[in-house]
BALUMMI-331148 format. One line per 5 residues: for each residue x, y, z of N, C-alpha, C. Coordinates in Angstrom, 3 decimals. Layout:
BEGIN
X Y Z X Y Z X Y Z  ... $
//
This chain:
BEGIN
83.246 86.345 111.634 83.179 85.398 112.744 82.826 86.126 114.030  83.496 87.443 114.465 83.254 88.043 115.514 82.057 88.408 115.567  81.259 88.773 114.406 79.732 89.373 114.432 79.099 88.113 114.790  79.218 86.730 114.424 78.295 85.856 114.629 78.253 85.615 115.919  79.197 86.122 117.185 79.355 84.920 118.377 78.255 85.886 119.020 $
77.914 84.959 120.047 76.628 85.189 120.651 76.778 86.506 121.543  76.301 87.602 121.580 76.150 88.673 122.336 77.299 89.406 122.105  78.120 89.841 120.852 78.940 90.355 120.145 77.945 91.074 118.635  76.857 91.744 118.274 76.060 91.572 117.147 76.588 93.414 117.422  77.612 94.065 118.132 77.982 95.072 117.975 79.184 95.160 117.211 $
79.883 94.578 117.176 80.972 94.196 116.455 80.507 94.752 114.598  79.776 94.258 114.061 79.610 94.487 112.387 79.247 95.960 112.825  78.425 96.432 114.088 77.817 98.059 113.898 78.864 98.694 113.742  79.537 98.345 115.010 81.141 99.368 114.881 82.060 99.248 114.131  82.012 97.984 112.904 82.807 98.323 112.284 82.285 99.343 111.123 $
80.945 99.049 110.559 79.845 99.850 109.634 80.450 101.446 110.159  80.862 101.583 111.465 80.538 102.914 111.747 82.030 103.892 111.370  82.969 102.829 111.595 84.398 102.987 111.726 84.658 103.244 110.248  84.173 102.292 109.758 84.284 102.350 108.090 83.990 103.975 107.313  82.553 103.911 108.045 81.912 105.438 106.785 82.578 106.654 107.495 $
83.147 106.751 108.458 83.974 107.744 108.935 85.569 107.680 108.158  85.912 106.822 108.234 87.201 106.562 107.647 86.981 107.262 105.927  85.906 106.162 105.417 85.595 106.810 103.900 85.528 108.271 103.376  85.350 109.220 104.323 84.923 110.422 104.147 85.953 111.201 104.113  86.627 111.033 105.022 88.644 111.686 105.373 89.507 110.876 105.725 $
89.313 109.621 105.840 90.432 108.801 106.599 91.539 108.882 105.840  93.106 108.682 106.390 94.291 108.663 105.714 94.274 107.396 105.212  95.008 107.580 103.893 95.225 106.192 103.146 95.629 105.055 104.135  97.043 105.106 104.775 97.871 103.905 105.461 96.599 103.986 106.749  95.363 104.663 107.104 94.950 104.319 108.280 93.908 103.200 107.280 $
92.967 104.036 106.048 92.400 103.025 105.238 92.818 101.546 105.234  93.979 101.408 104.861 94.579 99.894 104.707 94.565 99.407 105.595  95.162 99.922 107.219 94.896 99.406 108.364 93.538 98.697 108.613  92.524 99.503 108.571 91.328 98.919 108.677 91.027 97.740 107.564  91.459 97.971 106.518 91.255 96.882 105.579 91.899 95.803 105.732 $
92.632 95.511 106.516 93.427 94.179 106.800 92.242 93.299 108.058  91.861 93.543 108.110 90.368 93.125 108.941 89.275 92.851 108.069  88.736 93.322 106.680 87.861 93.285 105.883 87.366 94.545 106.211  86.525 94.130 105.100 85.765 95.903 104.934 84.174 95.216 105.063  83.106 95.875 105.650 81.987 95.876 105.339 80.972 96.374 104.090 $
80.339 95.017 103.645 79.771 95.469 102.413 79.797 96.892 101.765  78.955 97.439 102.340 78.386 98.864 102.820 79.718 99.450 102.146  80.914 99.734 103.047 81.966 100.415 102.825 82.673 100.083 102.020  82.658 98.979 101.119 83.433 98.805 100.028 83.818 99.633 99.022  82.799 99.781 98.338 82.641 100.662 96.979 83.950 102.169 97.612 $
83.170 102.637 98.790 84.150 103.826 99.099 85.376 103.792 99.080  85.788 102.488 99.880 87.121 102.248 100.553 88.189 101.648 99.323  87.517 101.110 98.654 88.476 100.296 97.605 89.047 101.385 96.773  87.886 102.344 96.477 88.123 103.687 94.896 89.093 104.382 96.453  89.479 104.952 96.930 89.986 105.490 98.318 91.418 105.339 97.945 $
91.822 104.321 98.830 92.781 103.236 98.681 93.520 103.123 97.484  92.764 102.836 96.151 93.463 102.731 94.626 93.541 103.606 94.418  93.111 104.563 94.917 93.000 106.354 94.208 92.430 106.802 92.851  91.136 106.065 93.063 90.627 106.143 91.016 89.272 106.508 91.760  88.912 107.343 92.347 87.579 107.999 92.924 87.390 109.059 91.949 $
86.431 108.571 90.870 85.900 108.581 89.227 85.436 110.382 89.214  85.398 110.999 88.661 84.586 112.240 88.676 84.434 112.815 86.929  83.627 114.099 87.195 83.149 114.058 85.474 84.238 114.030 84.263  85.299 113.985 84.444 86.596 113.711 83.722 86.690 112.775 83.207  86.553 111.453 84.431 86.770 110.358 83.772 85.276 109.309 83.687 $
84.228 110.061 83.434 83.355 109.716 82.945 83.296 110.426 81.010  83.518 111.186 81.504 83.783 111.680 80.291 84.118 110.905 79.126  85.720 110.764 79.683 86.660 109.483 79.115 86.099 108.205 79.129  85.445 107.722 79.955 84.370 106.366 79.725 83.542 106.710 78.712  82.837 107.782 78.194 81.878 107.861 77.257 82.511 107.976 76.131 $
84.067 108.722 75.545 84.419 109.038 74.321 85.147 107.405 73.838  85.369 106.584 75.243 86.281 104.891 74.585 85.146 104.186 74.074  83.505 104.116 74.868 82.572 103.671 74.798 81.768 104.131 72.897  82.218 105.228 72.730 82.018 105.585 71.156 82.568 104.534 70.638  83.843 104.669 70.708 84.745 104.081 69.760 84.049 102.460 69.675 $
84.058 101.934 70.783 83.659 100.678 70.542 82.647 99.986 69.628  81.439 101.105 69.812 80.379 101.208 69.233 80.575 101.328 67.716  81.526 102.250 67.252 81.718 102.867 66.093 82.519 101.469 65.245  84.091 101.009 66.019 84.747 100.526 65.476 84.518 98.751 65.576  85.367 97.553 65.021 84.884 96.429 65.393 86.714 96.386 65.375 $
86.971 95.565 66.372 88.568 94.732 66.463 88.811 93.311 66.465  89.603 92.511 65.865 89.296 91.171 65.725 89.620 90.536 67.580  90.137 91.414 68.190 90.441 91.010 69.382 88.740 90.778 70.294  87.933 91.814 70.102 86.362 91.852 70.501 86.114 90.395 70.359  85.975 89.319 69.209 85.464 88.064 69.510 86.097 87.218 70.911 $
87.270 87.684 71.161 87.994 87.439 71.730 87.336 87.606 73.640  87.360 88.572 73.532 86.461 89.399 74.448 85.272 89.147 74.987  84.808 88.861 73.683 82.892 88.314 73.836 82.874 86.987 74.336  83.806 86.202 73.586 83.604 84.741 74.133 84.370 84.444 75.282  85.183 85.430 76.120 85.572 84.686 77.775 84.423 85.741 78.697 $
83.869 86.576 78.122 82.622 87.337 79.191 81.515 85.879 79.129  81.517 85.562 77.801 80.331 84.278 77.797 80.315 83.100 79.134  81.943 82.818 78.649 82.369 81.489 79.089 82.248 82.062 80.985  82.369 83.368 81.505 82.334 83.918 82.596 80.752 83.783 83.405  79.719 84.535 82.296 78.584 84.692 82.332 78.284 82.906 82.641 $
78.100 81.982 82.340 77.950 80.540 82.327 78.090 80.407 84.003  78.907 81.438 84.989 78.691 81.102 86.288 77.112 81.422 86.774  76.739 80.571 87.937 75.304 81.130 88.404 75.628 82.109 89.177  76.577 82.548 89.793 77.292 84.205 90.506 77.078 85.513 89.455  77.547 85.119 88.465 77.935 86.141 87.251 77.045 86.450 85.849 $
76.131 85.165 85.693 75.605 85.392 84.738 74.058 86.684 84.561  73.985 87.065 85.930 72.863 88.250 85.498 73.973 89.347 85.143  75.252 89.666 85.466 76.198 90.566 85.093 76.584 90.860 83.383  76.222 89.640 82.856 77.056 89.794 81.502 76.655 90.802 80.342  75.794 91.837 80.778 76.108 92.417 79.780 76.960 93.795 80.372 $
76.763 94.719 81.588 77.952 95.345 82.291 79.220 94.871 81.887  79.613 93.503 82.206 80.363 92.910 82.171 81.499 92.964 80.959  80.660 92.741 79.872 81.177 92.621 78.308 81.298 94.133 77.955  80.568 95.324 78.323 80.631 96.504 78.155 81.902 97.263 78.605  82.149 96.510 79.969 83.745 97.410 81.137 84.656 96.860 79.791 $
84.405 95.088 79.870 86.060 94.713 79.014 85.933 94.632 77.582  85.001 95.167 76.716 85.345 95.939 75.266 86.115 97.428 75.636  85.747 97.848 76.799 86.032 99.442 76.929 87.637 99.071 77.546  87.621 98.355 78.420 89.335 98.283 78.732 90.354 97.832 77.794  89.804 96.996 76.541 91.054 96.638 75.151 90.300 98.008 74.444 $
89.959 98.744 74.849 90.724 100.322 73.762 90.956 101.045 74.864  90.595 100.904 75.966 91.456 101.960 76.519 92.964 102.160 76.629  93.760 103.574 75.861 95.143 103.815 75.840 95.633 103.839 76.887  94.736 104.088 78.047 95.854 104.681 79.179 96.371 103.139 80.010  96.325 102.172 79.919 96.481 101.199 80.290 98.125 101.481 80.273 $
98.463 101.404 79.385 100.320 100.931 79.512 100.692 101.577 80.359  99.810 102.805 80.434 101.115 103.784 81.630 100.434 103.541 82.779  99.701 102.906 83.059 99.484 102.587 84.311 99.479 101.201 85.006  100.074 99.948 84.201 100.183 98.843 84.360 101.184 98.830 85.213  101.434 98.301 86.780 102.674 98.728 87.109 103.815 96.955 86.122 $
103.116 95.978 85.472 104.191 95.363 85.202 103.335 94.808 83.469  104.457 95.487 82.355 103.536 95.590 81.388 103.540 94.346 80.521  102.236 93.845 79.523 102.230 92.823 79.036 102.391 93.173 77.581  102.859 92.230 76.962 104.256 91.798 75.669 101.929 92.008 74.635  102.564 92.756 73.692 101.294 92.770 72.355 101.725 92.872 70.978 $
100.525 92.755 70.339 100.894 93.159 68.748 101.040 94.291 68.407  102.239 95.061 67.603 102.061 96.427 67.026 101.896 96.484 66.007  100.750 97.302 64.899 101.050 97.114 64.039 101.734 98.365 63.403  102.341 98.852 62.637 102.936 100.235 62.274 102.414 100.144 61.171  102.162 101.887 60.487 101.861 102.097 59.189 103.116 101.899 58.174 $
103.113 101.797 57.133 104.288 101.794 56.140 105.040 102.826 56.277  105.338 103.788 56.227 106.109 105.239 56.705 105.398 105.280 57.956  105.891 104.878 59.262 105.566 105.856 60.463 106.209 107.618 61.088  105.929 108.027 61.008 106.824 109.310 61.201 106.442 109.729 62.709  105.933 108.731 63.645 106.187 109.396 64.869 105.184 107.907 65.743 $
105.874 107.623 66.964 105.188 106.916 67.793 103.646 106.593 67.497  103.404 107.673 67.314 101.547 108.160 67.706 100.843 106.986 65.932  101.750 106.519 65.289 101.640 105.969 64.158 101.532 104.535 64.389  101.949 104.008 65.438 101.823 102.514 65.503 100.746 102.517 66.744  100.355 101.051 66.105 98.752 100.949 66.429 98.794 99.704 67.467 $
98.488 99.673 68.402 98.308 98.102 69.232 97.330 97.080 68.998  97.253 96.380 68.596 95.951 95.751 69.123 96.027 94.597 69.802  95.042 94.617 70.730 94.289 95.695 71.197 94.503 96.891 71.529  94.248 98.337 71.351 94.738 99.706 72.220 95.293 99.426 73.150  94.627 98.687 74.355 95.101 98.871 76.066 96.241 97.594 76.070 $
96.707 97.139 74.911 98.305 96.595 74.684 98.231 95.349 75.830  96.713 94.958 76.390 96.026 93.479 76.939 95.677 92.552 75.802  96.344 91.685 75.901 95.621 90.574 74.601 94.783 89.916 75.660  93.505 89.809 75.218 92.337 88.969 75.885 92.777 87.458 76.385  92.889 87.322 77.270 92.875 85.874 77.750 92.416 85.216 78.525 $
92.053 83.788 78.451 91.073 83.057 78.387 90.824 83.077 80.406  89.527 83.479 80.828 88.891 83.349 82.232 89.481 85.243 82.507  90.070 85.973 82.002 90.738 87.302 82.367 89.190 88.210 82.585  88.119 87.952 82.335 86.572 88.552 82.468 86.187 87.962 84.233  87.032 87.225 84.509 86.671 86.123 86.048 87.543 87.832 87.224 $
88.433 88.058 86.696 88.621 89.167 87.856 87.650 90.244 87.746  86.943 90.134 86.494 87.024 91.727 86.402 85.399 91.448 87.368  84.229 90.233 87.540 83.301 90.470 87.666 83.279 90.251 89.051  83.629 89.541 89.873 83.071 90.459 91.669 82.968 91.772 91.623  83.721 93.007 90.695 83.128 93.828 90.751 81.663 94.144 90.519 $
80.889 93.480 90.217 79.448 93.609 89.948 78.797 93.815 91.033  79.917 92.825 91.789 78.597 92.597 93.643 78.820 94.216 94.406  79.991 94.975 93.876 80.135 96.028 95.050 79.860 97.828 94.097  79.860 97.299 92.891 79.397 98.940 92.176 78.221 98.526 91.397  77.520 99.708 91.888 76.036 100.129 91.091 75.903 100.089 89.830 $
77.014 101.330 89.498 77.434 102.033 88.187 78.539 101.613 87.300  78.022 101.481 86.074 79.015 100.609 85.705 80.576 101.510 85.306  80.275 102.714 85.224 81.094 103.874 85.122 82.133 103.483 86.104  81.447 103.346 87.237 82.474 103.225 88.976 83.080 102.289 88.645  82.620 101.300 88.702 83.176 99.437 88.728 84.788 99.529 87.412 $
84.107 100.120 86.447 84.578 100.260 85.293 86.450 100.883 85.573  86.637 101.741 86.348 87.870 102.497 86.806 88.439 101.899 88.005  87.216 101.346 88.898 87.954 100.616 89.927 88.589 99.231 89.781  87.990 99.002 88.757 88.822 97.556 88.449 89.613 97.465 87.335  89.669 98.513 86.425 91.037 99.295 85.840 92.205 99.153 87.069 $
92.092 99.972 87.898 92.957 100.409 88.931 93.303 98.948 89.808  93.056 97.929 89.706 92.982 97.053 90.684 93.979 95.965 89.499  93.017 96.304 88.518 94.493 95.146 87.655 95.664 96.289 87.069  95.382 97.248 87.063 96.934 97.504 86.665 97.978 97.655 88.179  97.468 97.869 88.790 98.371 97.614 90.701 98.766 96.208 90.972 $
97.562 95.254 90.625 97.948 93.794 90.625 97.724 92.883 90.157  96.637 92.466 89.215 96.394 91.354 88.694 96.952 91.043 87.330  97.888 92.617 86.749 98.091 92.536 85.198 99.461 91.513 85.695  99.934 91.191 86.617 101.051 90.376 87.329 100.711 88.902 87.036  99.631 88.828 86.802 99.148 87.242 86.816 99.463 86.777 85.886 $
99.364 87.583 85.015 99.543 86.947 83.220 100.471 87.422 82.493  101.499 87.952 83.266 103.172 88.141 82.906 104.252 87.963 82.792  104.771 86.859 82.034 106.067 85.624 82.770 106.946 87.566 82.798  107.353 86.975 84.000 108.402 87.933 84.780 109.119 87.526 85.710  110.103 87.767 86.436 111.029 87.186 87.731 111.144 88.373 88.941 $
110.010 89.734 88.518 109.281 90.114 89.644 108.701 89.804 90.658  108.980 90.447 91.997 107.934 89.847 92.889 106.262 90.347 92.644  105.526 89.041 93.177 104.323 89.561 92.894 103.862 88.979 91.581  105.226 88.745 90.663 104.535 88.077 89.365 103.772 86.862 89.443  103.637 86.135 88.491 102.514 84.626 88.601 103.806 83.337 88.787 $
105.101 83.824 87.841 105.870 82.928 88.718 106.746 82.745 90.172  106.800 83.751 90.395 106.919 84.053 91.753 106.321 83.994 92.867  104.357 84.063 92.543 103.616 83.607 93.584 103.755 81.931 93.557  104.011 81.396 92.112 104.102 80.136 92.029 104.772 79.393 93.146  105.785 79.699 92.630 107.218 78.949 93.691 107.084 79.825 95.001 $
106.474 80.713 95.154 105.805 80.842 96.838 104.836 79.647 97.175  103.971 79.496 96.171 102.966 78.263 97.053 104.021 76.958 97.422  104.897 76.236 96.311 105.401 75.315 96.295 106.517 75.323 98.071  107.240 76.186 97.884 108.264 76.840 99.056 106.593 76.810 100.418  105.609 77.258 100.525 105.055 77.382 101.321 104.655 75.896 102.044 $
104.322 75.190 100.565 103.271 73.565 101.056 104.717 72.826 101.403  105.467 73.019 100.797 106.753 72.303 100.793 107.391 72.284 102.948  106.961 73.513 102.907 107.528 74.250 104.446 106.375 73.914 105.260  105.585 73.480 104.860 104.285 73.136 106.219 103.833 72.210 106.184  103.677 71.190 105.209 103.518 69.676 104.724 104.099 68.879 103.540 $
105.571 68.830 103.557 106.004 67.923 102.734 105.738 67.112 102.550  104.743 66.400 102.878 104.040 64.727 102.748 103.147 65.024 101.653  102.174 65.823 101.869 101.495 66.237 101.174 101.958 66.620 99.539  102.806 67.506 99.561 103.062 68.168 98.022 104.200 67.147 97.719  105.085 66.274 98.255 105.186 64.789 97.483 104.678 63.856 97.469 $
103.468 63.497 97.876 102.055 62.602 97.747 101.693 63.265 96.147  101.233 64.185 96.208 100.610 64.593 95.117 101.602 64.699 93.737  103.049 64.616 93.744 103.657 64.336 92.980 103.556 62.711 92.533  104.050 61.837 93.421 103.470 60.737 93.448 102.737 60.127 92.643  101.255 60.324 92.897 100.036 60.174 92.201 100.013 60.585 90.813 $
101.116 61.704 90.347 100.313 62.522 89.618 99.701 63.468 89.400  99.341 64.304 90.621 98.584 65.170 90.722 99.676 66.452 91.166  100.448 67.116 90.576 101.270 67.915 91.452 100.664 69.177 91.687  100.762 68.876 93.076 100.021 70.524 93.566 99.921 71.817 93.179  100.724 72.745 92.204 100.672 73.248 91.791 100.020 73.319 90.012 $
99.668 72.298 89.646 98.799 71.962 88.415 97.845 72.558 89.365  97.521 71.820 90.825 95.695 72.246 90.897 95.524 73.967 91.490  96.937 74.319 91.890 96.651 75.820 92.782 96.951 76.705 91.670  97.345 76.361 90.253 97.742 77.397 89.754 96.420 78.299 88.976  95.594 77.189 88.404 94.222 78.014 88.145 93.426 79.167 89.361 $
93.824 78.646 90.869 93.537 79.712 92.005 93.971 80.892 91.707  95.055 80.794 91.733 96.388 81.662 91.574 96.194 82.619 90.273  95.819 82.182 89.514 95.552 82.882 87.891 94.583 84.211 88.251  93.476 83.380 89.055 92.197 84.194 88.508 91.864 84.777 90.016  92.693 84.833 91.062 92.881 85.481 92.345 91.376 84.592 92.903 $
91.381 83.490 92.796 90.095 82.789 93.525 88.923 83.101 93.397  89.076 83.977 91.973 87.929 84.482 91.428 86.968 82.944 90.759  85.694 82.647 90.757 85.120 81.242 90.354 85.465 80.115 90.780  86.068 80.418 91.712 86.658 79.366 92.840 85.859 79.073 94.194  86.234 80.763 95.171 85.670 80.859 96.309 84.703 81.413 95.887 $
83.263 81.225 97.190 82.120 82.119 96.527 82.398 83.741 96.828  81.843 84.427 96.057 81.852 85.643 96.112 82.201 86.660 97.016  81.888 86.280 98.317 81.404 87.089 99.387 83.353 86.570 99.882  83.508 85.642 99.999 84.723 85.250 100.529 86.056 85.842 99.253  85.895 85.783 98.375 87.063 86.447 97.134 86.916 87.945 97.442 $
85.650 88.717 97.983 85.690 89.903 98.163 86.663 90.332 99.574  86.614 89.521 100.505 87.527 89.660 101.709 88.794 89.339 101.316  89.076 88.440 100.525 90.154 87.934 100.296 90.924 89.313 99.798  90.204 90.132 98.456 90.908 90.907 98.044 90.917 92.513 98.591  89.791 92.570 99.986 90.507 93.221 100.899 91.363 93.406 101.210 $
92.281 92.060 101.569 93.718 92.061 102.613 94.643 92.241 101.257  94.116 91.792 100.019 95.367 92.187 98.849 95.422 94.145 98.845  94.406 94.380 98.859 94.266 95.877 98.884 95.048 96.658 99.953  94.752 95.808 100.961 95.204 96.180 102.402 96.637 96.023 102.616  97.294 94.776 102.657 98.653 94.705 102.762 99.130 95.204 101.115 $
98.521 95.172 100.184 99.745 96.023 99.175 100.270 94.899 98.519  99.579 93.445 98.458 100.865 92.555 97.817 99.805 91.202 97.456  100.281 90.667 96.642 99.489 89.463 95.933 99.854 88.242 96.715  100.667 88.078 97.679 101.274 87.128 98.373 100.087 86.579 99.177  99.054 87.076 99.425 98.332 86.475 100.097 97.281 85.010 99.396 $
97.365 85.321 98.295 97.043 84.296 97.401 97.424 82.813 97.441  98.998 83.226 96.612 99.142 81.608 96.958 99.586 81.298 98.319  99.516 82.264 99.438 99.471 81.350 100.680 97.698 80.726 101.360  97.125 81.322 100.541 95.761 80.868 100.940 95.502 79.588 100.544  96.242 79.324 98.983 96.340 78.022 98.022 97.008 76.920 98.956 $
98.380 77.526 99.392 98.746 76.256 100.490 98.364 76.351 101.983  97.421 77.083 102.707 96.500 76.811 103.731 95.221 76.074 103.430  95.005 75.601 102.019 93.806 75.120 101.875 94.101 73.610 101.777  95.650 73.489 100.907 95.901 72.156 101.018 96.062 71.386 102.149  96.936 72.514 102.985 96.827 71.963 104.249 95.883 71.978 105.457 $
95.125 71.913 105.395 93.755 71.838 105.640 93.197 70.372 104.824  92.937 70.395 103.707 92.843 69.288 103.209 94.061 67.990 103.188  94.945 68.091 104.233 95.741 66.840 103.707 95.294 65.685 104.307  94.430 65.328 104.688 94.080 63.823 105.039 93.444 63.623 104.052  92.756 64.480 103.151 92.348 64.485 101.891 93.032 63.712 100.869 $
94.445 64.845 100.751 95.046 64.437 99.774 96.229 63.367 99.940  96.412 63.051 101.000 97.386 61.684 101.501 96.302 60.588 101.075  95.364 60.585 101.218 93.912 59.829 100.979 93.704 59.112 99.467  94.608 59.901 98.504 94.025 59.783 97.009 95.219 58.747 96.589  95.037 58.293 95.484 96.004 57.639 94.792 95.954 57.383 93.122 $
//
């Protein structure tokens, strides 16, 4: 908004400028600072790998090429699984030149092992064990990365398309982005930050700024949280357009917390309530 007003067109320079200085040495908590403002295109890619601390090097390319074997080599019944929500993803006009990157990151993230230990809140899978196991290293997950595929879970992973080149990059940075926060979405837990907890934040929020509204929509039928919870799932991923889910998950990066979500869900209702007092 500040770049658009008339005789302000310095505003995007200095932030462009503030940004690639920051990227190069800036301190983390100064990083986030600036990121609570948005980040400029440009400075994304830097600032996000920065920030998450997954700034990729020949190690973990490496490790991208030996999971990327496996995939190739092996078939998992979970992969159909896989293939058909990258499809159902690809079907956006945002996403669909992405889908084959796309389907490549999330075959490589259900075998990647290192997932559990870096999930900060972990999700419930299948084990299977051999008949005599004689040591941990004997039971088998499937999927490996102990993620069971679920349905629109390809919808976070692709705004990464709009901000990495390489699919190597994209590939670790959005590793790092759902195990910090989005593996929260699809975890019944009584954590903060979890999906039921942002829940009953939206409800507590619309409830606290327009009670007319979120008992109108009970009313009708329509209870507000039926329509914010698909927001809420997929972090406004196939929701908002692109360019706006990328700011959005600036300020998640930036403040450190998923809360900004479902309060965006009940600033939108309220915004829309002549809307929704309107329906019946």
């Amino acid at each position: 908004v500040d770049n658009n007003i008339y005789g302000s067109e310095w505003f995007g320079a200095e932030r462009e400028r503030t940004g690639a200085a920051l990227a190069t040495n800036g301190y983390i908590p100064h990083l986030k600072n600036f990121a609570k403002t948005g980040v400029p295109q440009s400075q994304r890619p830097a600032l996000w790998a920065r920030i998450l601390g997954c700034v990729p090097g020949p190690k973990e390319f490496h490790y991208y090429q030996t999971v990327k074997d496996r995939v190739n080599r092996v078939d998992l019944v979970s992969d159909y699984l896989v293939r058909f929500d990258v499809q159902e993803t690809s079907d956006y006009d945002e996403f669909f030149v992405f889908s084959d990157p796309l389907l490549e990151i999330m075959l490589i993230f259900s075998r990647d092992t290192q997932i559990p230990k870096l999930c900060s809140l972990l999700p419930t899978t299948a084990v299977i064990e051999t008949p005599n196991p004689l040591s941990e290293d004997e039971k088998i997950s499937i999927p490996p990365s102990t993620v069971i595929p679920y349905y629109q879970m390809s919808l976070l992973a692709a705004p990464f398309s709009f901000v990495y080149a390489g699919v190597e990059e994209m590939y670790f940075v959005w590793r790092a982005m759902y195990c910090r926060y989005f593996c929260r979405l699809h975890v019944l837990s009584s954590r903060p930050d979890s999906i039921l907890y942002l829940s009953r934040m939206f409800e507590n929020l619309l409830l606290a700024a327009h009670p007319k509204v979120f008992y109108h929509g009970i009313k009708v039928g329509a209870h507000p949280l039926r329509t914010a919870f698909p927001w809420i799932f997929t972090a406004f991923s196939g929701v908002l357009p692109v360019f706006q889910v990328l700011q959005l998950w600036d300020r998640v990066i930036a403040y450190d917390s998923l809360e900004l979500i479902p309060t965006l869900a009940a600033a939108i209702y309220v915004f829309r309530a002549e809307h929704v007092l309107a329906s019946k």
